[in-house]
N, C-alpha and C positions, 0 to 999 in steps of 0.2 A: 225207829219211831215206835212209839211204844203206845196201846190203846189207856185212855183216860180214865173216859166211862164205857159203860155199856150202851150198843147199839138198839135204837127202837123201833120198833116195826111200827108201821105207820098205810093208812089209805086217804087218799083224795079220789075220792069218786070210783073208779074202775082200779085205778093204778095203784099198785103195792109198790112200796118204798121202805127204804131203812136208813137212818140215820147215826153216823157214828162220829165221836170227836177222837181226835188223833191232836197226839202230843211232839213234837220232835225235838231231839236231843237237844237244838238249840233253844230252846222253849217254845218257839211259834206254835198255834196253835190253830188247827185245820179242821172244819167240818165239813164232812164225806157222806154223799146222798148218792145209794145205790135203789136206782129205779127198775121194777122187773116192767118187761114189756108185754102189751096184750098178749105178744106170741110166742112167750116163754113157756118154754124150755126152747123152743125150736130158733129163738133170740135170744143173745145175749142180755144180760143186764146192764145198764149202763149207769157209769158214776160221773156224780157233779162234784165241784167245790161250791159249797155254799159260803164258809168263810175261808179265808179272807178272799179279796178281790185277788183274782189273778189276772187280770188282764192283759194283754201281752203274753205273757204263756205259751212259749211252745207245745205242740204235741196234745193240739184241743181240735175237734173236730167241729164245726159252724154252728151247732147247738149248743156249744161249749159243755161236751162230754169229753171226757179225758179220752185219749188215743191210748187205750192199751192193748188193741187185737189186731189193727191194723183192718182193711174195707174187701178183705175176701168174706168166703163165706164162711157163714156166723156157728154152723153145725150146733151141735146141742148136748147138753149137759156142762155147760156151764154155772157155775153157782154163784152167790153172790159173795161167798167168801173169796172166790177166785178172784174176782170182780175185786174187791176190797184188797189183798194181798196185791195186786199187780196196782192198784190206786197208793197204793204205801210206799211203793217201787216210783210212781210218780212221781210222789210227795220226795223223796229222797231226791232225787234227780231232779225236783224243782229247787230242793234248797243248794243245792252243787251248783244248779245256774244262775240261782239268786246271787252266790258269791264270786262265781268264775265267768261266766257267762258260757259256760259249755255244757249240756245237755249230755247226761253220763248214763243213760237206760238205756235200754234196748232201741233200735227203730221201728216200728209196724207200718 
């Protein structure tokens, strides 16, 4: 998967977010919203898919944030490139299920 544009830093009220478009080999084409949290660093940041709809989706957690750390603890110094590279890892492993129906990432 390979990045499009460049990512934008962005706020809504208290919350810092970043937005980035992601191209993948097949052409789809993904936009990835990495939110920091009020308790960052000492929290993770957490990434969305804003487009397209993935509904159904394995590997989302109830606020539909991608599962990429799994529900221990969150420790700190995580970045949000971290955050972004392991959402790519997703994004791959979503388009493997899109075509196989098997989920080929990691499990957390």
């Amino acid at each position: 998967m390979k990045t499009r544009s460049r990512a934008t830093l962005a706020r809504d009220g208290d919350t810092i977010f970043w937005v980035e478009d992601l191209v993948a080999e097949s052409g789809a084409r993904y936009r990835l919203k990495v939110v920091y949290p009020d308790r960052f660093p000492h929290e993770r940041p957490k990434a969305f898919v804003v487009s397209p709809d993935v509904k159904g989706a394995p590997h989302r957690w109830g606020d539909g944030s991608l599962c990429l750390f799994g529900s221990g603890p969150t420790g700190v110094k995580t970045t949000a490139l971290v955050v972004r590279n392991r959402a790519v890892t997703w994004f791959l492993a979503y388009e493997f299920w899109k075509a196989t129906g098997k989920w080929m990432a990691p499990q957390h």
